[in-house]
DRENLUM-237157 format. One record per residue (C-alpha): residue in one letter; x, y, z. Coordinates in steps of 0.05 Angstrom, whole numbers, padded with zeros to 5 digits, always signed. Each point is the difference from the previous one (the first is absolute). Example, Ala and Ser with C-alpha at 12.3 -4.5 7.8 and 13.67 -1.06 7.14 Angstrom:
REM DRENLUM-237157
A+00246-00090+00156/S+00027+00069-00013/
REM end
This chain:
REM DRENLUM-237157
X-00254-02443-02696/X-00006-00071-00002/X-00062+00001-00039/X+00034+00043-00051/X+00062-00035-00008/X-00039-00067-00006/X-00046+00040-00059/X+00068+00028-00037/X+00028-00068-00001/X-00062-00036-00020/X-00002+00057-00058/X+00062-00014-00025/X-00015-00086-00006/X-00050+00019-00035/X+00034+00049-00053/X+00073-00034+00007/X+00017+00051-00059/X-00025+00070+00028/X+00037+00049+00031/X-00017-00010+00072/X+00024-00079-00009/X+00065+00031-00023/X+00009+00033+00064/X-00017-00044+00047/X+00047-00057-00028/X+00057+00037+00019/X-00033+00040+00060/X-00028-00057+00044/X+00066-00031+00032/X+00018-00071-00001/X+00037-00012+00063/X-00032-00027+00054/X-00001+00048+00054/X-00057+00050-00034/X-00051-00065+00005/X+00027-00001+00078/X-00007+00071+00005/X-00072-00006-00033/X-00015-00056+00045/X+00013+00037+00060/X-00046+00065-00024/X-00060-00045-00013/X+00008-00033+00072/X+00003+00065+00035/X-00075+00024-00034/X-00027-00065+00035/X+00011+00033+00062/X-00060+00013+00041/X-00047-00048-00057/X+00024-00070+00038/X+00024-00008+00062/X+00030+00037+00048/X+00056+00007+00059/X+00012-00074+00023/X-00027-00033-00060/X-00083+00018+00007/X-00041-00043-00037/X-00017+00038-00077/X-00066+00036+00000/X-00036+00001-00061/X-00017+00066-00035/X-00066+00023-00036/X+00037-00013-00069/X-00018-00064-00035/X+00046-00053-00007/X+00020+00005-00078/X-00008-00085+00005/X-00073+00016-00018/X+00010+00052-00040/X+00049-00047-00050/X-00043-00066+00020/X-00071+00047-00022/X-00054-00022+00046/X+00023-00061+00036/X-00063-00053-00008/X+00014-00041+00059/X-00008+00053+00060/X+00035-00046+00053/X+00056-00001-00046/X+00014+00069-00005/X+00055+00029+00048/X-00007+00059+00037/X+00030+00062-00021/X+00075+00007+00006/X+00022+00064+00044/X+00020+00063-00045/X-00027-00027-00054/X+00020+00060-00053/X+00073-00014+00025/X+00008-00067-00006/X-00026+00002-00074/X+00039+00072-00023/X+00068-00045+00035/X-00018-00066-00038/X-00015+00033-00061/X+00062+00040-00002/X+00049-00055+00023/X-00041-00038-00057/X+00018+00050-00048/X+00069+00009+00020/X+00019-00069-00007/X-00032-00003-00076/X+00044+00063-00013/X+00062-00021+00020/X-00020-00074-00026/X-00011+00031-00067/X+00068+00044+00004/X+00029-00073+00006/X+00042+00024+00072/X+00035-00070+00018/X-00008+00026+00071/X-00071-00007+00016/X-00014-00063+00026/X+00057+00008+00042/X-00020+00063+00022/X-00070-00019+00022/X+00025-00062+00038/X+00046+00047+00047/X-00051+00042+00011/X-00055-00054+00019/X+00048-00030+00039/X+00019+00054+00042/X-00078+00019+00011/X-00013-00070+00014/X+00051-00004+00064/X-00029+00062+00036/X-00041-00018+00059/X-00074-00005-00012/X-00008+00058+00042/X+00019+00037-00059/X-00061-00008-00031/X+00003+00055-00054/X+00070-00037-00025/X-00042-00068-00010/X-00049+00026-00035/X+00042+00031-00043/X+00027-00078-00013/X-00072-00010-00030/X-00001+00065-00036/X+00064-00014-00037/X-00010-00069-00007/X-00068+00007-00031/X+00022+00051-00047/X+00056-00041-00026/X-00051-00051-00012/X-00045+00038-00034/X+00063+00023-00046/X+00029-00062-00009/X-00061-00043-00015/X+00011+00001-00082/X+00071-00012+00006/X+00041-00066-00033/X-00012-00064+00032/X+00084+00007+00008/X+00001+00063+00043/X-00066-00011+00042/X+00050-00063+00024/X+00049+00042+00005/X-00046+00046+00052/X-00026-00042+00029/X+00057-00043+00027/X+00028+00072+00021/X-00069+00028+00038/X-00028-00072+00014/X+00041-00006+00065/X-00010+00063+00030/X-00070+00003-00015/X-00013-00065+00028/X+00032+00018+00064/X-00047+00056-00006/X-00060-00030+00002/X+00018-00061+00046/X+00019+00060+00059/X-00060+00031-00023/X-00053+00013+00053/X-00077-00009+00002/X-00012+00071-00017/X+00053+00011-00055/X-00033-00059-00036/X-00050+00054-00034/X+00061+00042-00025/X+00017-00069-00036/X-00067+00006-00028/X+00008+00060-00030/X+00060-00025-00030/X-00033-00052-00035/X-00053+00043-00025/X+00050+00057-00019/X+00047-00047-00042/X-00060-00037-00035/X-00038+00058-00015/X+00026+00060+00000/X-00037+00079+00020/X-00036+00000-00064/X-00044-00050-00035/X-00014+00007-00073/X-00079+00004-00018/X+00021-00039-00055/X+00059-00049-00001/X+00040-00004-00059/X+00002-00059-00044/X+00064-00007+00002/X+00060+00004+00050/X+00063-00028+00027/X-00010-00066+00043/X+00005+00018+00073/X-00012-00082+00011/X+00071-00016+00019/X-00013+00060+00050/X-00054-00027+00028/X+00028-00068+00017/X+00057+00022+00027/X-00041+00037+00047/X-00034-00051+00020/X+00053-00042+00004/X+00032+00044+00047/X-00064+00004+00051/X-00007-00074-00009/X+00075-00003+00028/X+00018-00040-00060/X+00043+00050-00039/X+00057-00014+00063/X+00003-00074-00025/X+00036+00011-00063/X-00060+00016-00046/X-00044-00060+00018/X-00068-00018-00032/X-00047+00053+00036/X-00027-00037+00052/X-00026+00023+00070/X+00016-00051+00061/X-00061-00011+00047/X+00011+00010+00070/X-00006-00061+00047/X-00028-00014+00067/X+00058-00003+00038/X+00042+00061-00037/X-00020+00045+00058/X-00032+00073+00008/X+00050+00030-00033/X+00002-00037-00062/X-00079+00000-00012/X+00004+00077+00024/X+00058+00005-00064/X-00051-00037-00048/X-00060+00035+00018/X+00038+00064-00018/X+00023-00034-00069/X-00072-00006-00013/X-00022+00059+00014/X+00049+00024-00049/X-00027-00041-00040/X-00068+00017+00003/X+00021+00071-00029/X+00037-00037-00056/X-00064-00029-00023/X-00042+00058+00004/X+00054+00042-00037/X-00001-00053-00059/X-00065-00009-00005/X-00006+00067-00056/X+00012-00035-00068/X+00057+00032-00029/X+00040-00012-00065/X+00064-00002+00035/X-00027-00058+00052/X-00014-00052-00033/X-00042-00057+00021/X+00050-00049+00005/X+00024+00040+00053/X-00051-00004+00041/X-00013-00069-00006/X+00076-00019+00010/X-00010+00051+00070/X-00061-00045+00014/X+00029-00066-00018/X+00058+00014+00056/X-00040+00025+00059/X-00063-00032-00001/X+00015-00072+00025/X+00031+00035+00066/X-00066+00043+00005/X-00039-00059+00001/X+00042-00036+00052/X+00000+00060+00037/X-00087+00011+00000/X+00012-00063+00047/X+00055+00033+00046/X-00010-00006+00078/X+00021+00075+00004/X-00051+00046-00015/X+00039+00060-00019/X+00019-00060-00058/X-00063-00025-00019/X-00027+00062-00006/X+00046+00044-00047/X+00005-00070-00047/X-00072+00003+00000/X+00006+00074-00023/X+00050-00009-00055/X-00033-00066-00021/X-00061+00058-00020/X+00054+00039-00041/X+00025-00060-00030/X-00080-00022-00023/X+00007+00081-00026/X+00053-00002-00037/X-00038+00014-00063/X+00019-00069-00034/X-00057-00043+00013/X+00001-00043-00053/X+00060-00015+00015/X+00006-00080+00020/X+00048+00026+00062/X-00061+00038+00025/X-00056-00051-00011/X+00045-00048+00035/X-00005+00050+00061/X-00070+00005-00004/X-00017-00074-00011/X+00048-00006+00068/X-00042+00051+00037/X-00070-00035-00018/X+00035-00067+00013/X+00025+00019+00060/X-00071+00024+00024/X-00031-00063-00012/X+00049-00034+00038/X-00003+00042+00054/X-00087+00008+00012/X-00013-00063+00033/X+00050-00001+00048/X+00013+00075+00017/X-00063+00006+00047/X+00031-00064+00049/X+00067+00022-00001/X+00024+00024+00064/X+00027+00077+00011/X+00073-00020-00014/X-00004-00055-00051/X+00042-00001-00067/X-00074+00004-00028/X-00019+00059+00035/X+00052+00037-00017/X+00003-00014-00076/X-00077+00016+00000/X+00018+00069+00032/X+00051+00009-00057/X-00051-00013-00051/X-00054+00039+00033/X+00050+00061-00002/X+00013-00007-00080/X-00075+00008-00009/X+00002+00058+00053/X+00048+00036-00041/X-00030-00014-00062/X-00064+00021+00015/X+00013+00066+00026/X+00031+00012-00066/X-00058-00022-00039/X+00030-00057-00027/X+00003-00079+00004/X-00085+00008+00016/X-00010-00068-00055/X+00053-00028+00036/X-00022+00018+00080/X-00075-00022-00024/X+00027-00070-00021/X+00034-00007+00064/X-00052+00024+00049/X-00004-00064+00034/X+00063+00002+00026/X-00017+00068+00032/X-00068-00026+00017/X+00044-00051+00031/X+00053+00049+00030/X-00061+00039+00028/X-00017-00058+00048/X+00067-00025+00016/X+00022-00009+00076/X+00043+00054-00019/X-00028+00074+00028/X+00054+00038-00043/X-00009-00039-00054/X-00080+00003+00003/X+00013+00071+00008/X+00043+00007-00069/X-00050-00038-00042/X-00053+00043+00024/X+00033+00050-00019/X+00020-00036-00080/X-00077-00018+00004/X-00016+00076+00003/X+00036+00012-00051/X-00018-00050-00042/X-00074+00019+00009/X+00003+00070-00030/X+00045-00020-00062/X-00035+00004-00061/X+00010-00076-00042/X-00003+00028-00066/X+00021-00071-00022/X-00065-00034+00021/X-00071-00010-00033/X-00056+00022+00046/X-00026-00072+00018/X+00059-00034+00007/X+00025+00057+00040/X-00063-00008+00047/X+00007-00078+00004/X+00071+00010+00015/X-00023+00042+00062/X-00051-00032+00019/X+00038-00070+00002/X+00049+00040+00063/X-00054-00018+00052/X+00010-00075-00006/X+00044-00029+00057/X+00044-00056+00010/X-00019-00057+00034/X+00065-00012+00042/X-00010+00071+00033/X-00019+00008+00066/X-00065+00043+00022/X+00041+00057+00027/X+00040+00002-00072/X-00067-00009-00041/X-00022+00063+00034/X+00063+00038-00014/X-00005-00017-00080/X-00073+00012+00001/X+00009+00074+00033/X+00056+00011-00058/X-00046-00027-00062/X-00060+00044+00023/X+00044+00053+00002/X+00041-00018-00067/X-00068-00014-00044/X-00036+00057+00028/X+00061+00045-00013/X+00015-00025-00073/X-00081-00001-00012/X-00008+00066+00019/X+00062+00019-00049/X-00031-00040-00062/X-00072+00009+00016/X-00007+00043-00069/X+00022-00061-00040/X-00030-00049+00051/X-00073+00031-00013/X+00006+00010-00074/X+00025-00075-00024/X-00058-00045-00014/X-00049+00031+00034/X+00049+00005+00061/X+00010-00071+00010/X+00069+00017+00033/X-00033+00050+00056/X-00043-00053+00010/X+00051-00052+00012/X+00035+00041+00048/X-00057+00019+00043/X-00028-00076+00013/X+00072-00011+00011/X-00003+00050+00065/X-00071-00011+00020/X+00023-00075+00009/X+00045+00018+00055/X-00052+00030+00037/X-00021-00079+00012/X+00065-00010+00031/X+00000-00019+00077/X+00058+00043+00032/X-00029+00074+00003/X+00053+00039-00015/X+00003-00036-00070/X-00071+00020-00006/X+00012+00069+00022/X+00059+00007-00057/X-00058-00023-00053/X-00052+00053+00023/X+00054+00056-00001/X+00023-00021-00066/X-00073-00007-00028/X-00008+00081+00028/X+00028+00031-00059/X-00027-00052-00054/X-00071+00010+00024/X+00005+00071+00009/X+00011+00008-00071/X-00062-00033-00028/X-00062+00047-00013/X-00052+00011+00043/X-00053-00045-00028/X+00055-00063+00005/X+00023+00017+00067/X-00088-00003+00025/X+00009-00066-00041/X+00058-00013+00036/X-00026+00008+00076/X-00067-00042-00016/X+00040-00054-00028/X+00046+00001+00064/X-00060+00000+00047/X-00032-00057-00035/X+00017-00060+00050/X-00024-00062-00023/X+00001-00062+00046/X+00072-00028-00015/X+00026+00076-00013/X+00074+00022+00039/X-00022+00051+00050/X+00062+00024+00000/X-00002+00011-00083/X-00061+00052+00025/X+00031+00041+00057/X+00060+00007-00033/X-00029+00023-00071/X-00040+00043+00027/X+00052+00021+00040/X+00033+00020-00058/X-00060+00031-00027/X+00000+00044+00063/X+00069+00027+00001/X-00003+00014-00081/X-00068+00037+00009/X+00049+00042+00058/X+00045+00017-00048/X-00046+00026-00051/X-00033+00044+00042/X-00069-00029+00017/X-00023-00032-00060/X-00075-00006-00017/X+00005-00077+00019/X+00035+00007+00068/X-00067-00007+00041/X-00009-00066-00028/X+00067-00026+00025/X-00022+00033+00059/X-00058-00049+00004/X+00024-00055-00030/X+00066-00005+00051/X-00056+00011+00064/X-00043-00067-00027/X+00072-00041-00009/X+00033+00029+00070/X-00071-00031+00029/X+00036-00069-00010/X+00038-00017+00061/X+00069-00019-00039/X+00006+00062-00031/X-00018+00045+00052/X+00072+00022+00030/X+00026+00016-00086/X-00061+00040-00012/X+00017+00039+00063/X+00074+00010-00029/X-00029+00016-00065/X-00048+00048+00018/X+00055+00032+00049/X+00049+00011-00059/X-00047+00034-00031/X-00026+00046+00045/X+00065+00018+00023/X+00013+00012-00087/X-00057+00047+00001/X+00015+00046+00063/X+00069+00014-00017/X-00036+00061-00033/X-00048+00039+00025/X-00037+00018-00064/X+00007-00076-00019/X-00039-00024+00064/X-00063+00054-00015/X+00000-00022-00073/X-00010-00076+00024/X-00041+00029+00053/X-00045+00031-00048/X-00005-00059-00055/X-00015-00051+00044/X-00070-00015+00034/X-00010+00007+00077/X-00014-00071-00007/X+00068-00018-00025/X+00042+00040+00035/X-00038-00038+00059/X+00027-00061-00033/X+00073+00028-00005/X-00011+00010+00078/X-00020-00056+00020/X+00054-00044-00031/X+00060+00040+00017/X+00001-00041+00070/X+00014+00020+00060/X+00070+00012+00006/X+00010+00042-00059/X+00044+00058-00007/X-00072+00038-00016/X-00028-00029+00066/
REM end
């Protein structure tokens, strides 16, 4: 019924001359109590979809949240919010309260605003164990959004300064779970059930919309229409104050993402206005002691760099601050202690190129600043190390379409240089994180790597990993040889014979350690290709190195790793078995040691 009354009135705004719009003028009553009465029906078919007897917590159904279905697919994934419980109902109330306020807005009824103020206001007082009656708040509230966004600059006020209040009050009683239903709200009122496949080119403004909106989650609209500006938090403001900001942003965040679809009746100047007022707060707040802070301003500061107005100066300002801010930040981050303002605005940082990376976005921008997650990487910091590892994985399977082969290489390559301030313990740390970053973003570009200038650039990045296997603290050395595993492994099979005779080559002033762990490396990629023709020359080669006294205990680890490789399968073990000479399986023996797990 509700679903049919919403399509009969949406008929009859669209043909305000037919028959059916005839009716309906005269048959939809203007007094108040009907949207009460209405109110109340919708509530009850929430019953059993959220909550329950003393105010359960809302369990989500299988539907969709119609946020993504208006959004489209969201391209941040950590952005997205989960799906709202009873989905279908939610969007059949919001579209139907959206279409009942047009209808009686285009009637001209002197009553409405009114009306929809009493009725907000008497949903907003119930107890929040009513849960079906404040969702119904959002429902309402996000359809007369929706209706209202193409109305005069003079009556938005006028709504505004009548719903502002009780909304507000609304969301600042709100709890940590109802923060989604705000969400949806935001996604509902910007865009809608349906999207257009193609927009047209013209239609009313919905700007002064817009800002108002924002106004109103920026908590400006309650100062008497001041610029659009949102306050940052401070230290000493307290949990409850950060917990009341982090919220803002994350309504925020959907904002952005909602905006970003180029629309006639959105102008740019909109967005950049919506920029200009939050984005000095988001970068005081990337600094914030409170993580719950730092982190959703790192998050919205990745919809803000979204937006879809790049070349916009209020956006290269943002990004200039970012790279800026990098640099400042890389040759200090990795002696900062755990709790240090440093540490804290590198975590901030490190969580922008987080987010943006899992979206496939800001990779020119996380490549420029990969020493200050090189940095973050060895800090004394374990959850920070642990975040930048995490920004450095990402950052090593994003595809820099922006970068010529070479430079791209030289650019990788030039990660395994360390500062000379750091200790041994943090030279280590970067070192373990370049390996892994360079062999990672090789691996991603070796196409374009091997075909530029007669691969010049996958030759760059390999000497650049086989130096490290110089390098005096073993585990550094170990993160080289695991990192040269997949480069090697992809070379063919006359290059990789080159390869082992050029490892087992020791001249006088040669590094041992260069040999055992490239061949090493030679042994573990000739595992993983199943017992390649030139294995039983690595096989010999290793057993005349692991003869030298200094390398005796990492051939025995070598050789170890990759027997226990091979006889994780049965039919592996009998192939190696079978390719490989009694005389060098001998050798495999005899320099597994003693205390192997084969022993």
């Amino acid at each position: 019924a509700v679903a049919e009354l919403a399509a009969a009135m949406r008929s009859s705004l669209r043909r305000p001359s037919s028959a059916l719009a005839s009716v309906l003028h005269d048959l939809v009553p203007r007094e108040g109590p009907f949207l009460m009465q209405a109110a109340k029906t919708m509530s009850g078919l929430h019953q059993g979809h959220v909550g329950g007897e003393a105010g359960a917590p809302a369990q989500a159904d299988t539907v969709q949240c119609v946020v993504n279905a208006a959004v489209g697919k969201v391209k941040i994934p950590q952005l997205a919010w989960a799906s709202c419980p009873s989905g279908h109902a939610w969007a059949r109330h919001a579209a139907f309260f959206q279409t009942y306020v047009s209808f009686r807005a285009r009637r001209g009824d002197p009553g409405l605003v009114e009306d929809l103020c009493s009725l907000l206001g008497s949903l907003q007082r119930q107890p929040k164990s009513e849960v079906e009656d404040h969702v119904l708040f959002i429902e309402i509230l996000a359809g007369t959004l929706r209706a209202a966004r193409r109305w005069p600059e003079k009556e938005l006020r006028a709504l505004w300064s009548a719903l502002g209040p009780v909304a507000a009050e609304e969301l600042r009683t709100a709890e940590e779970e109802n923060i989604r239903s705000w969400q949806f709200l935001l996604g509902y009122a910007l865009s809608g059930v349906s999207r257009r496949l193609r927009p047209k080119g013209t239609e009313p403004t919905e700007g002064a919309a817009v800002l108002r909106l924002t106004s109103f989650l920026v908590g400006s609209i309650q100062n008497g229409g001041a610029p659009l500006s949102l306050q940052s938090v401070g230290t000493g403001d307290g949990e409850a104050s950060s917990h009341a900001h982090a919220n803002r942003l994350r309504l925020l965040q959907v904002l952005l993402v909602s905006l970003r679809r180029k629309r006639a009746a959105v102008s740019d100047e909109v967005r950049v206005e919506v920029l200009r007022g939050i984005v000095p707060a988001l970068q005081e707040g990337v600094s914030h002691p409170y993580k719950q802070v730092h982190e959703e301003s790192a998050k919205a500061i990745v919809a803000a760099l979204l937006a879809g107005v790049d070349e916009h100066e209020v956006l290269r300002a943002l990004r200039a601050w970012v790279q800026q801010r990098a640099r400042d930040l890389s040759p200090v981050v990795h002696s900062a202690s755990a709790d240090s303002s440093v540490s804290v605005a590198c975590e901030g940082l490190v969580y922008c190129f987080i987010h943006g990376l899992l979206g496939r976005r800001l990779m020119g921008l996380a490549l420029e600043s990969a020493e200050l997650l090189l940095g973050a990487a060895s800090a004394e910091d374990h959850e920070l190390r642990a975040l930048a590892s995490l920004a450095l994985g990402c950052l090593g399977q994003s595809h820099q379409r922006g970068w010529e082969p070479v430079p791209l290489a030289k650019t990788l390559a030039g990660l395994c240089s360390v500062p000379s301030a750091a200790s041994a313990a943090q030279r280590a740390r970067r070192l373990e994180a370049a390996a892994s970053l360079v062999c990672a973003g090789t691996m991603r570009h070796h196409f374009v790597l091997h075909a530029a200038e007669k691969g010049e650039g996958l030759r760059l990045c390999r000497e650049a990993l086989l130096a490290l296997l110089q390098e005096r603290r073993v585990e550094v050395r170990s993160a080289g040889q695991s990192a040269l595993v997949p480069l090697l492994g992809l070379d063919g099979v006359e290059a990789c014979a080159q390869q082992v005779r050029a490892f087992a080559a020791l001249g006088p002033g040669d590094s041992v350690d260069t040999a055992v762990h490239g061949l090493g490396a030679m042994l573990l990629a000739a595992g993983s290709l199943g017992v390649p023709p030139w294995l039983g020359g690595v096989v010999e080669a290793l057993a005349r190195v692991g003869k030298r006294p200094e390398a005796k205990k990492e051939v025995e680890h070598i050789v170890q790793t990759f027997l226990k490789q091979q006889q994780e399968s049965r039919d592996l073990w009998r192939r190696c078995q079978a390719r490989l000479t009694t005389s060098q399986m001998d050798l495999l023996r005899s320099r597994q040691g003693t205390l192997s797990y084969y022993a």
